[in-house]
Each structure stands twice: as C-alpha cells, then as structure tokens.
LUMNU-703977 format. One line per field, with one value per residue (C-alpha): residue number from 1; x, y, z. Coordinates in nm, 4 decimals. Example, Ala and Ser with C-alpha at 12.3 -4.5 7.8 and 13.67 -1.06 7.14 Angstrom:
2
num = c(1/2)
X = c(1.2300/1.3670)
Y = c(-0.4500/-0.1060)
Z = c(0.7800/0.7140)
This chain:
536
num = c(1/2/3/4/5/6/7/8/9/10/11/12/13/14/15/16/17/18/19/20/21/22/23/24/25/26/27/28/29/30/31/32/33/34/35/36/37/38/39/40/41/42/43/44/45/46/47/48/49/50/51/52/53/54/55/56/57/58/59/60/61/62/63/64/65/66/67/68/69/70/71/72/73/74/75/76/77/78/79/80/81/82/83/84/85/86/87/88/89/90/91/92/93/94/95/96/97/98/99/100/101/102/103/104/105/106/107/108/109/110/111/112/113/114/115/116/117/118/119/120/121/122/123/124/125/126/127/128/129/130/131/132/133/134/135/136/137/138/139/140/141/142/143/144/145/146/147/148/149/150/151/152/153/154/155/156/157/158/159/160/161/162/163/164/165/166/167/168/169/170/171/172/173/174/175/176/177/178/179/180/181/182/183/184/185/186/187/188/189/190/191/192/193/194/195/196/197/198/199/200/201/202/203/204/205/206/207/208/209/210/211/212/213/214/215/216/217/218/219/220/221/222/223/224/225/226/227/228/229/230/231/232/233/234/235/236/237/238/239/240/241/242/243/244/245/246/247/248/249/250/251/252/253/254/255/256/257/258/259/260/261/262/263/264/265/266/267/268/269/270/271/272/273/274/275/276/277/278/279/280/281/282/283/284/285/286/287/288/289/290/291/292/293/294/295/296/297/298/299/300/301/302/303/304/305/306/307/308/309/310/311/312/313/314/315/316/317/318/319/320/321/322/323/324/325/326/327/328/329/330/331/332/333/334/335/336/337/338/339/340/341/342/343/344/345/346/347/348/349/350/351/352/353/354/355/356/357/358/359/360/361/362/363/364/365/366/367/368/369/370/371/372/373/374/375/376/377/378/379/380/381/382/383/384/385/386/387/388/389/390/391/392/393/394/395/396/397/398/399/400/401/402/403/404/405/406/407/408/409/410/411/412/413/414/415/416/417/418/419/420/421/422/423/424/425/426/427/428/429/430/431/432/433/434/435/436/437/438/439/440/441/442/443/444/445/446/447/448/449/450/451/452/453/454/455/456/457/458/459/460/461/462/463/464/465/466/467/468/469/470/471/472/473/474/475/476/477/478/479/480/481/482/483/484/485/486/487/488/489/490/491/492/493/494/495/496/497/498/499/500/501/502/503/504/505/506/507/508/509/510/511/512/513/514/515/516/517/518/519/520/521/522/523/524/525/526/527/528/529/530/531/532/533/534/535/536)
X = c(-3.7503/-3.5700/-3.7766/-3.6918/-3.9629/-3.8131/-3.4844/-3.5178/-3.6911/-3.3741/-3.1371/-3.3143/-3.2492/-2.9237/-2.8427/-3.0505/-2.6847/-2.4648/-2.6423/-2.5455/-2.8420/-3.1360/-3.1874/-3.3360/-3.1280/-3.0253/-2.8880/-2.6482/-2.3002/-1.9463/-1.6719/-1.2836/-1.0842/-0.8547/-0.7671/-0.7534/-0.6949/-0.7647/-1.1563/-1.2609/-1.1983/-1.2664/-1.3616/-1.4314/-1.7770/-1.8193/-2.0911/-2.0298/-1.8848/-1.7580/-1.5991/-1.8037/-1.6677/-1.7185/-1.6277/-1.2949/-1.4304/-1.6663/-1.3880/-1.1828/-0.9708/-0.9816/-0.7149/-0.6323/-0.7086/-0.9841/-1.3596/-1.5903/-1.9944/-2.1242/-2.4808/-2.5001/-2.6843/-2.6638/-2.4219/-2.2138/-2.3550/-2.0771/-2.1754/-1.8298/-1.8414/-2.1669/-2.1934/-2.1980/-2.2171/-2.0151/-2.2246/-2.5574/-2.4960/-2.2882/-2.5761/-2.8693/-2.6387/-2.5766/-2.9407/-3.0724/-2.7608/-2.8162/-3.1554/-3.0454/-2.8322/-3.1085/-3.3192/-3.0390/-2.9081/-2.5557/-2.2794/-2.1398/-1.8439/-1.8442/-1.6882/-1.7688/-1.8096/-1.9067/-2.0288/-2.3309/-2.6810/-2.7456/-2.5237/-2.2924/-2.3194/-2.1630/-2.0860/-2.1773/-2.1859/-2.2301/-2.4800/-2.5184/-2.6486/-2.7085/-2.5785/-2.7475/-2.5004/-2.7683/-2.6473/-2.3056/-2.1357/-1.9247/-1.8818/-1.9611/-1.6818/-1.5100/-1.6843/-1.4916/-1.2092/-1.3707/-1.4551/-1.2770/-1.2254/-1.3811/-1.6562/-1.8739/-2.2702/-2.5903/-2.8555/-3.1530/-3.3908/-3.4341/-3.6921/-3.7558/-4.0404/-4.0912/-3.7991/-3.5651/-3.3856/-3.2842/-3.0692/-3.0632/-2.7520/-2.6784/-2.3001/-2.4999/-2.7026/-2.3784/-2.2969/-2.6083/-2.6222/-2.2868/-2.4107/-2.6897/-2.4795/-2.2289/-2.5234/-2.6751/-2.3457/-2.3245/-2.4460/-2.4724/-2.1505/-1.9155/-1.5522/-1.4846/-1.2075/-1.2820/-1.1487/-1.2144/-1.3798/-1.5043/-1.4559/-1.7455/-1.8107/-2.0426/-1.8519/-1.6329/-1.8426/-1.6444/-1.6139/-1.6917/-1.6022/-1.8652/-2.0576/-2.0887/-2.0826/-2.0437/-1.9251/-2.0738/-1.8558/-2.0020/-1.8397/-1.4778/-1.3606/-1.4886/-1.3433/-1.4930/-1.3360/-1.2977/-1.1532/-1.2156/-0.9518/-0.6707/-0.7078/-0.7983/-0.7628/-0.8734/-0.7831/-0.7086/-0.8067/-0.9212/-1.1085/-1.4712/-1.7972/-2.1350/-2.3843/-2.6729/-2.7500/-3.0304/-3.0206/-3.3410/-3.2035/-2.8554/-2.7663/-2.4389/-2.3470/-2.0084/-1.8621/-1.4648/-1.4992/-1.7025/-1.3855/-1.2659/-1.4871/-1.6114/-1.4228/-1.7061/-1.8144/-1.4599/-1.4167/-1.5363/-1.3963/-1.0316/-1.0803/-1.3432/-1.3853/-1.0771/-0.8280/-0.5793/-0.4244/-0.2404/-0.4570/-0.4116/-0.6308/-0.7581/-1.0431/-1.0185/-1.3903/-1.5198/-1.5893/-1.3319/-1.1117/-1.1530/-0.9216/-0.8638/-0.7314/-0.8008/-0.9781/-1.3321/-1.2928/-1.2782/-1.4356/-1.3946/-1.2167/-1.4563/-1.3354/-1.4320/-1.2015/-0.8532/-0.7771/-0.9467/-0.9582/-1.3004/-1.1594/-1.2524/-0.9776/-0.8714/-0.8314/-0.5954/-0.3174/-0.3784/-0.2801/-0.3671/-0.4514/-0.2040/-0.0228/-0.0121/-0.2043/-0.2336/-0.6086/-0.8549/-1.1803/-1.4369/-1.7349/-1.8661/-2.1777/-2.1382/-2.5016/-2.4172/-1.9833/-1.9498/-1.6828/-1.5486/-1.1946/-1.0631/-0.7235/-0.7167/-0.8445/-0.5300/-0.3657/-0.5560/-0.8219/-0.6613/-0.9668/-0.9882/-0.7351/-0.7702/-0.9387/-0.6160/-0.3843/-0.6702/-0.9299/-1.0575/-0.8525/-0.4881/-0.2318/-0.1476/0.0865/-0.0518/0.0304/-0.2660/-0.3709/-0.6389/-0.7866/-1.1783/-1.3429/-1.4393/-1.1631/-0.8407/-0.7748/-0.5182/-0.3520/-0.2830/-0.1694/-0.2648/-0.6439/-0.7018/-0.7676/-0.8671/-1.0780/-1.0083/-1.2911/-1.1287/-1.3148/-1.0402/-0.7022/-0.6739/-0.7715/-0.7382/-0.9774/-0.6990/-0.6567/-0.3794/-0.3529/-0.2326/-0.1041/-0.0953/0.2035/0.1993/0.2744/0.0149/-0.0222/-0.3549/-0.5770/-0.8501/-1.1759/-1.4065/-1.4019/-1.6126/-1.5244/-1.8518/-1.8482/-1.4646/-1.4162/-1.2291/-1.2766/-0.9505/-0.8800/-0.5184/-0.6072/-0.7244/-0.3326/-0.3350/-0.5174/-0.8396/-0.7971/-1.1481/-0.9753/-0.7292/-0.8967/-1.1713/-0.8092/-0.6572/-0.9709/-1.2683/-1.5881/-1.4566/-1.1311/-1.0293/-0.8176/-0.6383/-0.7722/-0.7673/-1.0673/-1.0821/-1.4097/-1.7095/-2.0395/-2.3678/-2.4299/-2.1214/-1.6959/-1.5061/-1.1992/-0.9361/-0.9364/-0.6642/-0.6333/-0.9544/-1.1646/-1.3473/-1.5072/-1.7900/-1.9041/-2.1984/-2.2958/-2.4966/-2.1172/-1.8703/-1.8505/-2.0263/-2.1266/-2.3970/-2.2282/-2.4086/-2.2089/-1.9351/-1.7070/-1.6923/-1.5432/-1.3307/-1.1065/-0.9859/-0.6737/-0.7134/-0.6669/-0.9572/-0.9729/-1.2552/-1.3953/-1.4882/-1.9087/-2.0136/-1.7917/-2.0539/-1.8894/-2.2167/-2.1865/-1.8632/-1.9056/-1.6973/-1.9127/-1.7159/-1.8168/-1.5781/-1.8667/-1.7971/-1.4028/-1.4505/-1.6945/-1.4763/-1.1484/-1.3478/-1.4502/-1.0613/-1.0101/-1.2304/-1.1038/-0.7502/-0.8581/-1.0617/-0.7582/-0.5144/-0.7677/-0.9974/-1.2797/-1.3844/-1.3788/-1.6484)
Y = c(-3.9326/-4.2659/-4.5317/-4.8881/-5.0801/-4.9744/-5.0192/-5.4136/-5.4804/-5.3761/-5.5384/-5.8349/-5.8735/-5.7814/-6.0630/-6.3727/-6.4926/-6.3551/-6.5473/-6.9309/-7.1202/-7.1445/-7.5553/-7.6720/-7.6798/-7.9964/-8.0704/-7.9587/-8.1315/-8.0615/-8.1992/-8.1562/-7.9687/-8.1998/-8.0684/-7.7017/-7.6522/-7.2672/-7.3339/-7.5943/-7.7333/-8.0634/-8.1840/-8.5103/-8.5525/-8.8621/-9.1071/-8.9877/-9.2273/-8.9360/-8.6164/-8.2892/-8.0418/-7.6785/-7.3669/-7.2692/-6.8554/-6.9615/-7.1168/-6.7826/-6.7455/-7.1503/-7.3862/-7.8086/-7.9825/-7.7255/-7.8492/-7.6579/-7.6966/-7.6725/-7.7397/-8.0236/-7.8985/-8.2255/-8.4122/-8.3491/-8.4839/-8.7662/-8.8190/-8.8470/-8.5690/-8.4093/-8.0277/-7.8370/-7.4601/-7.2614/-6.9613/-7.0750/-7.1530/-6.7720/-6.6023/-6.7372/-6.6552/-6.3144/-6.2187/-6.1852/-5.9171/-5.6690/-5.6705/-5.5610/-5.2806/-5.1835/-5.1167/-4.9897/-4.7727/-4.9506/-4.8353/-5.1980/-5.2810/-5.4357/-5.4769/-5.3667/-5.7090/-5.5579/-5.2131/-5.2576/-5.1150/-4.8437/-4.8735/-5.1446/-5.4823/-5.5271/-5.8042/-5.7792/-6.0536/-6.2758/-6.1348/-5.9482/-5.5841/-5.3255/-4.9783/-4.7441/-4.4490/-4.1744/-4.3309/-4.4434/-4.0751/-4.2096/-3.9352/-4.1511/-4.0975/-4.2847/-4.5766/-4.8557/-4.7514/-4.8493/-5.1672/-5.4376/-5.1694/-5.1675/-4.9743/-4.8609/-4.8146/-4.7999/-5.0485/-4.8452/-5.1455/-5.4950/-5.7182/-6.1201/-6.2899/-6.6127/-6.4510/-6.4698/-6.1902/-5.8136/-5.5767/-5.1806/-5.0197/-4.6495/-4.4431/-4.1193/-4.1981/-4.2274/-3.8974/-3.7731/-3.9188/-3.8146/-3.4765/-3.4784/-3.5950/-3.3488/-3.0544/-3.2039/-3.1193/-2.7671/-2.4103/-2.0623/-1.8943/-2.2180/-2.1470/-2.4058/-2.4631/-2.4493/-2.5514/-2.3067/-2.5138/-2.3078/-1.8967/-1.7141/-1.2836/-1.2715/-1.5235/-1.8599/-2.2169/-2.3775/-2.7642/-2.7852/-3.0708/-3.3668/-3.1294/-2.7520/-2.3875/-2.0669/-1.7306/-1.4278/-1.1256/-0.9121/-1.1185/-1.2089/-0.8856/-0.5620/-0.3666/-0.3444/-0.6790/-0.5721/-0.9328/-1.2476/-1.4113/-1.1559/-1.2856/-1.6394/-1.9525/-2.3042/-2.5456/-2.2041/-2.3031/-2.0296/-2.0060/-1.8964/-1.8763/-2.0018/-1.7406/-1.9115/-2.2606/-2.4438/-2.8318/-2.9076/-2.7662/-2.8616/-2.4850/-2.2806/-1.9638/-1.8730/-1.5324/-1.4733/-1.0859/-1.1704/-1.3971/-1.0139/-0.7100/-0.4696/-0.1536/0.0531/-0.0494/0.1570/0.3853/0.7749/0.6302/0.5916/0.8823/1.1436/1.4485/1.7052/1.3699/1.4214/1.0696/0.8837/0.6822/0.4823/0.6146/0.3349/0.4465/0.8064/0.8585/1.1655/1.3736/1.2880/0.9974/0.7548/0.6549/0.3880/0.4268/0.0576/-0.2039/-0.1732/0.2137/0.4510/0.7749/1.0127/1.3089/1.5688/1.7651/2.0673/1.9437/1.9247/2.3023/2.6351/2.7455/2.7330/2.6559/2.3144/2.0643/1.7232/1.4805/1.3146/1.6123/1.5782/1.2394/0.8512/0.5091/0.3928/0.7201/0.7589/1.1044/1.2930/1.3685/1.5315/1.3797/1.6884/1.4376/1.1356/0.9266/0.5942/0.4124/0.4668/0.3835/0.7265/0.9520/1.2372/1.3416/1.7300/1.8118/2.1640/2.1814/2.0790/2.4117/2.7816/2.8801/3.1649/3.3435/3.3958/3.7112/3.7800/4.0836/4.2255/4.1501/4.1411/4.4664/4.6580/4.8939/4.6677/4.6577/4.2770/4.0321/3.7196/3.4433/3.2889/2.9501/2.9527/3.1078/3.1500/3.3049/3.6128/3.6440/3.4897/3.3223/3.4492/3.2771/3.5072/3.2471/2.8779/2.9171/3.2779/3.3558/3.6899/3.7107/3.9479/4.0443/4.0899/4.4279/4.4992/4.4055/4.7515/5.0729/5.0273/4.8270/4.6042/4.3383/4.1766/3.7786/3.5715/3.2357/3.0075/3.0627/3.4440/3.6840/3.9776/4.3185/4.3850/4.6113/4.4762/4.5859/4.4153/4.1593/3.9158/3.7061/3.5363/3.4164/3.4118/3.6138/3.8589/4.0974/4.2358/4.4519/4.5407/4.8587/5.0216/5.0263/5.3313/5.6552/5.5798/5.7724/5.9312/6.0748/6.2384/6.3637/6.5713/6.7132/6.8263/6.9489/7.1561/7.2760/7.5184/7.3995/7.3370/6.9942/6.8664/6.4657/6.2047/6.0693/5.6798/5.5620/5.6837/5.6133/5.7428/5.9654/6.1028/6.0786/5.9323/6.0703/5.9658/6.2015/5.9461/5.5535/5.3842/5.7267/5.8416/6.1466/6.1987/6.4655/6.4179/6.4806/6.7865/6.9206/6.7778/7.0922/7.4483/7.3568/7.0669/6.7509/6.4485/6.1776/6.1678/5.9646/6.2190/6.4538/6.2705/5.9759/5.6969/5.8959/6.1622/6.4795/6.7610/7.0393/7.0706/7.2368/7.0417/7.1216/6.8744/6.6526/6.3851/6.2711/6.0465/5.8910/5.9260/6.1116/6.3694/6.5569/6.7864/7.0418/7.0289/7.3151/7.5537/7.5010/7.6692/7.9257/8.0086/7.9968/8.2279/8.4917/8.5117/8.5855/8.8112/8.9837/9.0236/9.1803/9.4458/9.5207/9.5427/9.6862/9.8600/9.7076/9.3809/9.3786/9.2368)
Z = c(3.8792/3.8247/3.6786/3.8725/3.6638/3.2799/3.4772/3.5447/3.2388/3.0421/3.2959/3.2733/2.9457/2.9327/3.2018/3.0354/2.9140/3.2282/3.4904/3.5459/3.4306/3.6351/3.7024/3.9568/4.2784/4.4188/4.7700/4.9578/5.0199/5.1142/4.9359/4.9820/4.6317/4.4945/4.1876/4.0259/3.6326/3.4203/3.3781/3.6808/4.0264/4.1081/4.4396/4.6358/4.7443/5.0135/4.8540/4.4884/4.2843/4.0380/4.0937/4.1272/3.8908/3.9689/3.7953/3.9027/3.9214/4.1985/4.3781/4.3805/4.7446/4.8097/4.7534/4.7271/4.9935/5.1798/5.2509/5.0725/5.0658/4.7168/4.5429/4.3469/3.9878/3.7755/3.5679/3.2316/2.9200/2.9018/3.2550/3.3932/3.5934/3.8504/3.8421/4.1394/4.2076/4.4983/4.3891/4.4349/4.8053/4.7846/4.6148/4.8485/5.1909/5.0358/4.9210/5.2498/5.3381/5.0447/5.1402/5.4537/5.3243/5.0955/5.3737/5.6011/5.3020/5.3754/5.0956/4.9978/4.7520/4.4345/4.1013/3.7352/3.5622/3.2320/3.0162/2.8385/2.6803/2.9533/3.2803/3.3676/3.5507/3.8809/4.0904/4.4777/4.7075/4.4508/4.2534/3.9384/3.9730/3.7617/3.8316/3.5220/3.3693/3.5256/3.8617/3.8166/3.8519/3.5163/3.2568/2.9564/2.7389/2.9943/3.0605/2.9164/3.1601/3.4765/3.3667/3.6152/3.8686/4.2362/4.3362/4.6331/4.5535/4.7438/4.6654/4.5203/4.4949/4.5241/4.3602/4.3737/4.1588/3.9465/3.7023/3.9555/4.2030/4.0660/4.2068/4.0934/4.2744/4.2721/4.2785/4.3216/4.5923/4.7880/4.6947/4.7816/5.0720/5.1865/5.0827/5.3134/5.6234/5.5669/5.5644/5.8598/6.0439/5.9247/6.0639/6.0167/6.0660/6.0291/5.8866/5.5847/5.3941/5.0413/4.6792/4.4014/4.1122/3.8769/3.8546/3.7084/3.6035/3.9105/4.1552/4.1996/4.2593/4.5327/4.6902/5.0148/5.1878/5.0131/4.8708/4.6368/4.7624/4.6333/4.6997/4.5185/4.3831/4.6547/4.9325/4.8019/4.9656/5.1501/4.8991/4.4920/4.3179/3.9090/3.7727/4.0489/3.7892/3.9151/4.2182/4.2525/4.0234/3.9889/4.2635/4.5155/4.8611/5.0656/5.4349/5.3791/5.6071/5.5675/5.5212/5.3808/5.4447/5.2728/5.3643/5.1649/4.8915/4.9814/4.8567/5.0655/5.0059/5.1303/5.2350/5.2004/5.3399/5.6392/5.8212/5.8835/6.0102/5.8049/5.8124/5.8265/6.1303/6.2723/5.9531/6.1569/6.4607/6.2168/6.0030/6.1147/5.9159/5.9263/5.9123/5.6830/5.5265/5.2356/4.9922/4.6503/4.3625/4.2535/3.9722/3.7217/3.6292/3.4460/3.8050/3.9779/4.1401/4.3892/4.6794/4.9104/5.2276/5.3484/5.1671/5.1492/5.2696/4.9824/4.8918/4.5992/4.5157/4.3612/4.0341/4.2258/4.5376/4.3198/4.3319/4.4413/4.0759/3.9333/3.6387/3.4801/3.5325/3.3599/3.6470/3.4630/3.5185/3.8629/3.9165/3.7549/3.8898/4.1633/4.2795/4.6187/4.7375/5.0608/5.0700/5.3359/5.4784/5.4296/5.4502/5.6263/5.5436/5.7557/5.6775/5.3177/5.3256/5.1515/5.1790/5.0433/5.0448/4.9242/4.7750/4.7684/5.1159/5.2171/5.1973/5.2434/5.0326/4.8662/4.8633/5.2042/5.1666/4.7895/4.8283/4.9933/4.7229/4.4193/4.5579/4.2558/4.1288/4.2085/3.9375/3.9011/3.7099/3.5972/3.3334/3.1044/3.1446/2.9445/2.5977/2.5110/2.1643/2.4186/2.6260/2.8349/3.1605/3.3352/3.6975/4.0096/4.1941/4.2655/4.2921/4.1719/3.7949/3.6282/3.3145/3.0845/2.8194/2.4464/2.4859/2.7216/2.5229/2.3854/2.3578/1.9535/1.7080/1.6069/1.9077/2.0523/2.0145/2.3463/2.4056/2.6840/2.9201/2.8183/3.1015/3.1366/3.3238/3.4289/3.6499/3.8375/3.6976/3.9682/4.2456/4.3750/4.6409/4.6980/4.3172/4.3612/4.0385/3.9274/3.6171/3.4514/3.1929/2.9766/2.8258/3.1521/3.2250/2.9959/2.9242/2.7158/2.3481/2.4885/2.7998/2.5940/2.3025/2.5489/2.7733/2.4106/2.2263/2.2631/2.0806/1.8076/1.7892/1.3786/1.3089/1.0019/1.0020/0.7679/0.6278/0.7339/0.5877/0.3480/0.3598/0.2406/0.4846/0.6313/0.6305/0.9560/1.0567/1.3282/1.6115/1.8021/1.8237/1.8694/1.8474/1.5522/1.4959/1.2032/0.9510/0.8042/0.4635/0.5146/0.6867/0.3978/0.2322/0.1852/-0.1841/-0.2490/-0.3049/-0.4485/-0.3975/-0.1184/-0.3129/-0.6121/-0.3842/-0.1321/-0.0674/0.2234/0.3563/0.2041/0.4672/0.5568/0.7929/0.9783/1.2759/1.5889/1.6779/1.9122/2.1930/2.4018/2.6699/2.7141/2.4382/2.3630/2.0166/1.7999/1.5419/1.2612/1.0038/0.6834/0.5817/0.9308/0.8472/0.5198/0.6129/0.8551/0.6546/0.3615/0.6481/0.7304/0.4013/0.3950/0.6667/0.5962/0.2422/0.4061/0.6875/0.3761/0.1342/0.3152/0.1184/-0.0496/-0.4517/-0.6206)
C-alpha cells in the first residue's frame, strides 16, 4: 500500500527551495504590463508611485498593454521597485479545483518541472505536485527524458496545514482506473481484438484494449498447438473471446478456438464409422501414427491397423509426417474426441479365403521377409506369412542358410485361421530318408556302411542322408573288443546285418557280430558242399 504521510514528508523537503517564498500576502490590485524583459514584467499599478515588478514566468500567455490582477508581496531591497505575484492569486483560484478533481477523481494535465530524490515534481494549475516513480508509470532508466514533457495524472491526495498546501498525483491510478472502466463494460462471450505482447511455452499474454489478457495453449486452436512461436509473433493482432472475466481481479482469459465451433460437436455426423477419407499424418509415435482430417479432429493409426500381417512393422516404412493417406474410420468415441482410423482395412482381409489357397497340405511359393535364430518368415501374399521351423529346411543335419528376398517352395504343414498362422515346412517337399530306408530295407537284410562316429558304447553308420543306424559294442564284432577305437575308424566301411527297424522311434539297430557269424556259416557251408566235410 502507498504511504501518503512518508510521501509528503520527502516532497516537502524536496520543495523548501522550489516554492516562491512564503511572505505574508498583501492586497490585491490590478495593474496594466508595460514592459517585458528575459527575467521580469513590469506593470503599472494606479496609486503606486513605483512600478510593480513581477516574475516574467508567472506572466506566461500575457502581453504589453493587458490588465492583469496581481498580489502585491513587498518591495526590492533598493526599494525602487514593489513585488507582486501573478501566481499567488493563480495558485489560491486553482486550489479549490484540484480539490475538486481529487474528490471527483478528474484526470488533469500538467507538466514535469523537474526529476528528483524519489518521483518528479509537476506543475498543475499552478502548483507544485509530486508524482512518486511507484506512480509515475516511468521505467526509471528513462526518467530524465520526460522531464519538460506534458502529462495527464490523477490527484491521489491533497493536504493543507500551517506548512502550507501538498499535492500527491498519480500516472497509475489513471491506468487503473481506465482499467476498471474498460472491465465494467465487458462480458462473457465478447469478441476483442487483441495485440500479442508477450508469447510464453504454455500461452501468449495479450493487450486488450486499456488493459491485459491472456490466452492459454489449450485455446489458440481446436487442434494440438506444438510451438505458439510458429504461429504467432509479437505485435500479431488476432480476434479472441472472453471466457473468463474477473473484474475484481481485473483477470481475462481469452479463447482464439472458441470464435469457431468445435468440430466434435459434427465429427460422427461428418465421418461415422465405415467412412473412408484423406488425412495428413501429422505425429510417428512408437504404436502408430496420427492423422488429421480437419483441425482439431484426428485419430490414430494402430501398428496393428497398417497391414493384415501379424508381423511387427516399423511405422516409419509405412509412411512419415506430412504424407497424405487414405485411411478408414473403424472406431468412434465422441465424449472422449477419439478416433481410430485402419489402413489395411481398406482392402480384403486376405484371411477371409486363405484357407482355399493356403489349406494344409497346399504346395506354395513364397519369398522371405523375415529371418529368426529358429526359423524364417516367408510372404504368401500381402497379409499372409508362413513360418518355417529350421527343423524343417532339410531332411539332412547340415542346414540350408536363407536371406531376405529369397524365393522358397514350401508345403503347408498346418493352418490356423483363427490365429491367422500358417506352419510350413521345405523338406516335406521330398521323401523323408526314413520313408525310404524302411521301402528299401528289411530285418535281415546285410549292408556295406561306413562308420560315421565312435563312441563308448557303440559305432554309427549312415543308412541314407539324415538317418543313422547304430551297432552297439556288444554287436561290433564276434571276438571281445576292448576299446572300439583299437579296432575301427571314422569312414572306415563294415558289413553288417540289419536286426531291428522302429518305425516308432525311428531307429536302425546293426550287428557287425550276426554279419560275421553269418558270413563264417557260409563258409562253412560251401566247404562241406565241395568237401563233403569240414577239416579241423
């Protein structure tokens, strides 16, 4: 709060050696100007036998030869001349009006006479006043400028005792004042034109008319505003409309958006689920994009609604900020302005007759599109992948290595259209070694096989690609053997007798031991046929 009391005692101070000197009044007389130098007027005063001299400052706007009423204040010290004062007569006719416009709250005119300690002087109606630099609405490093210049104040008090007659004036209170008339006039709803001041993150402060507004982030535009400075700049003027009013407070809030409707109020009346329509992607987020179709009316693009592949995609390769894209409203939430728009919907779901083309059993052509540790991807058609296990390259041990872009034959292992996948495999395309081996060889039968691995307990052999068959050590030979590796080698080739196919398991068991037995009873028998008997 502004302290009047503090305020006088400084201004009083201040004006000991501005005011003319307080003497003691004299009468009243009128006297015609008959002479006008730089510092004093002279006049002719009936019944004076000298010449009153006046300052020629009080004097201002009169000239030779016009009647004036002055105060007579005394004589010079040489006494060839009386004193009189213009402004005493001035000052005294003038009090009684800027009391009035104190208590009216009249604006009034004056000058700034001088800058000092505090505020400045200014003359009004003939008196001094002082206007303080909390009240004069003068930023400080600018003070000196004003100096001489006219000015329009309110007077904030007015005090007369036995030290004479003070005057506090006030630039603000105009303002203020101002400020509160212009509220008074205002309402809820009222279209302004505004200036942007000042543009903030969260909003832009704004002049309206004699006083401040502003207009939050929220309500520059129905639509999501990233950067206020992309769009408006210091000294913009713009229509806006009040939407909060406070006149205590002398707080507005402004809207820009709300001069237009918002176009949700119309948005499932324009675009109602099914609608298909043009939009601008606007923002790429990790799950998906969102598009405009009108400002303020966007919804988002789902990763899952770019394509009917299940695959995960990088929105990215689908499109970026700004491209134009046909789009399909498959949702509509109006209390919450949320909608969702589909890509792939656009065309058939290929799934709807995959089964047709992709049942289990089909021979298909696809390309891959994708590689995993355990398997590969690979496209049908737009929409429709297979997977294929590595299990299911090949029939052999030794796998096949793919590459994106790679075109495959495949048969179709499974399918599931509810889960929209499909199993393929590669090597189902040909007999399995297993199918062949049990159509070309029986229990009994004797084979010539080399030995692919050793181990403690048995020898493998290759019956065909991708099938081993084993003899265990107890079958390696008809003669004890202690150690495997003594005997035999990797490659090296053995006869022996097939005695046990699985088709369960898928197991080949061999007898090195049978082979020989058998091959020594052969012997045996052609030396008895040729010999009649066996030798010792």
């Amino acid at each position: 709060m502004f302290d009047n009391n503090n305020a006088y005692d400084e201004f009083e101070a201040l004006l000991n050696d501005y005011l003319p000197d307080e003497e003691e009044t004299g009468k009243k007389v009128k006297g015609i100007l008959s002479q006008v130098d730089r510092n004093y007027t002279y006049l002719d005063v009936v019944g004076q036998a000298t010449a009153v001299r006046v300052r020629t400052e009080e004097l201002e706007g009169y000239e030779e030869g016009d009647e004036v009423e002055i105060l007579l204040m005394g004589e010079t010290k040489d006494g060839d001349f009386l004193i009189g004062s213009r402004r005493k007569i001035d000052m005294e006719e003038n009090w009684e009006k800027l009391v009035k416009a104190f208590e009216n709250k009249d604006i009034v005119k004056g000058k700034i006479a001088k800058r000092v300690k505090g505020g400045y002087v200014v003359n009004i109606l003939f008196q001094q006043a002082f206007l303080p630099n909390s009240l004069s609405e003068i930023p400080m490093k600018d003070g000196d400028k004003f100096v001489g210049s006219d000015i329009e104040v309110m007077i904030k008090d007015v005090k007369e005792d036995r030290r004479g007659k003070k005057i506090l004036v006030s630039k603000k209170d105009i303002r203020l004042k101002e400020q509160g008339e212009f509220f008074n006039k205002l309402n809820l709803g009222d279209v302004m034109e505004v200036e942007v001041k000042n543009i903030l993150d969260f909003g832009i402060s704004v002049r309206v008319g004699k006083s401040n507004g502003f207009i939050h982030i929220s309500e520059l535009s129905w639509g999501k505003v990233d950067k206020i400075s992309d769009i408006y700049k210091t000294g913009d003027k713009l229509q806006a409309k009040i939407i909060s009013l406070d006149k205590e407070k002398k707080s507005l809030k402004l809207s820009v958006k709300q001069l237009t409707q918002d176009p949700w109020v119309t948005a499932d009346e324009k675009y109602p689920v099914g609608t298909e329509i043009e939009g601008k992607v606007t923002k790429l987020v990790s799950f998906g994009a969102f598009v405009e179709l009108e400002e303020g009316v966007e919804g988002l693009v789902h990763l899952s609604d770019f394509t009917w592949n299940k695959k995960k995609i990088n929105v990215s390769e689908f499109v970026k900020v700004g491209d134009i894209v046909k789009v399909k409203v498959i949702e509509m939430d109006k209390p919450a302005k949320r909608l969702k728009f589909g890509i792939k919907q656009l065309s058939e779901n290929p799934w709807d007759t995959a089964e047709s083309k992709y049942g289990e059993g089909s021979i298909v052509k696809g390309k891959v599109v994708e590689i995993k540790p355990f398997g590969i991807f690979a496209q049908l058609e737009d929409g429709i992948d297979a997977f294929i296990h590595q299990s299911d390259f090949s029939w052999e041990k030794t796998q096949p290595r793919y590459e994106i872009g790679d075109e495959v034959e495949l048969k179709v292992l499974s399918f599931d259209a509810s889960e929209k996948k499909i199993k393929g495999g590669i090597k189902q395309l040909v007999k399995s070694p297993w199918d062949s081996l049990i159509e070309n060889y029986k229990v009994g039968d004797i084979v010539d096989r080399k030995i692919t691995s050793i181990t403690d307990f048995g020898l493998f052999v290759e019956m065909e690609k991708g099938v081993d068959g084993m003899i265990h050590a107890s079958q390696a030979s008809k003669d004890f053997i202690k150690n495997l590796s003594d005997r035999f080698e990797v490659g090296e080739e053995v006869k022996a007798e097939i005695i046990e196919i699985d088709t369960g398991k898928k197991r080949v068991k061999l007898s090195i031991k049978k082979a020989e037995i058998a091959d020594e009873k052969k012997e045996t028998q052609e030396l008895i046929e040729k010999y009649g008997t066996v030798g010792e």
